[in-house]
C-alpha positions, 0 to 999 in steps of 0.5 A: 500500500506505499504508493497509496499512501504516497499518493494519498498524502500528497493529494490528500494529506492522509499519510498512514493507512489508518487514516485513509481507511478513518477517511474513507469509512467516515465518508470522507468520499463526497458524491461518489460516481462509479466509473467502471468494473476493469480486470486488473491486468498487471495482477499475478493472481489468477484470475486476475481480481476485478477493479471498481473505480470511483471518482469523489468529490473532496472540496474543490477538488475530484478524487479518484479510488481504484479498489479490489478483493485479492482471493490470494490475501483473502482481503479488500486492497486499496490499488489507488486513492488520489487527486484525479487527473486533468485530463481525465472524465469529470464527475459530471460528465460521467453521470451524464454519460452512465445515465445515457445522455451522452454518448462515448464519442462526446 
């Protein structure tokens, strides 16, 4: 979990994991929306565990949580927690797109 933490305390300021799971289960995600389920590729376990990707609003800001259950740890693992990126889909835009208003090409 390094790089989450990493991450997480750069964007986030949450610099242990206690305090990102503290962050999470107190609802610290505002308004999440559900990107995607995606088979988590680089994975050595096989099957591969499946990813569910969320972005969130925290403040002014958006955030993004990839997260999965490992059958080989027998426990959930947080693969990331950070400030989403610039050029990436928008809160917004993506639930308008998961209700069906827009379509992929725009």
């Amino acid at each position: 979990m390094g790089w989450v933490v990493q991450s997480a305390g750069r964007d986030f300021s949450l610099w242990t994991q206690k305090e990102i799971l503290q962050f999470i289960v107190s609802g610290g995600l505002q308004n999440p929306v559900f990107i995607h389920s995606k088979e988590f590729v680089r994975s050595v376990e096989i099957p591969a565990p499946i990813c569910d990707r969320y972005r969130f609003e925290f403040g002014f800001d958006e955030g993004y949580l990839s997260y999965f259950f490992s059958n080989g740890q027998s426990k959930w693992v947080i693969k990331s927690l950070h400030r989403a990126d610039e050029g990436s889909e928008t809160t917004f835009r993506l639930a308008f797109r998961n209700a069906v208003y827009l379509t992929e090409e725009g």
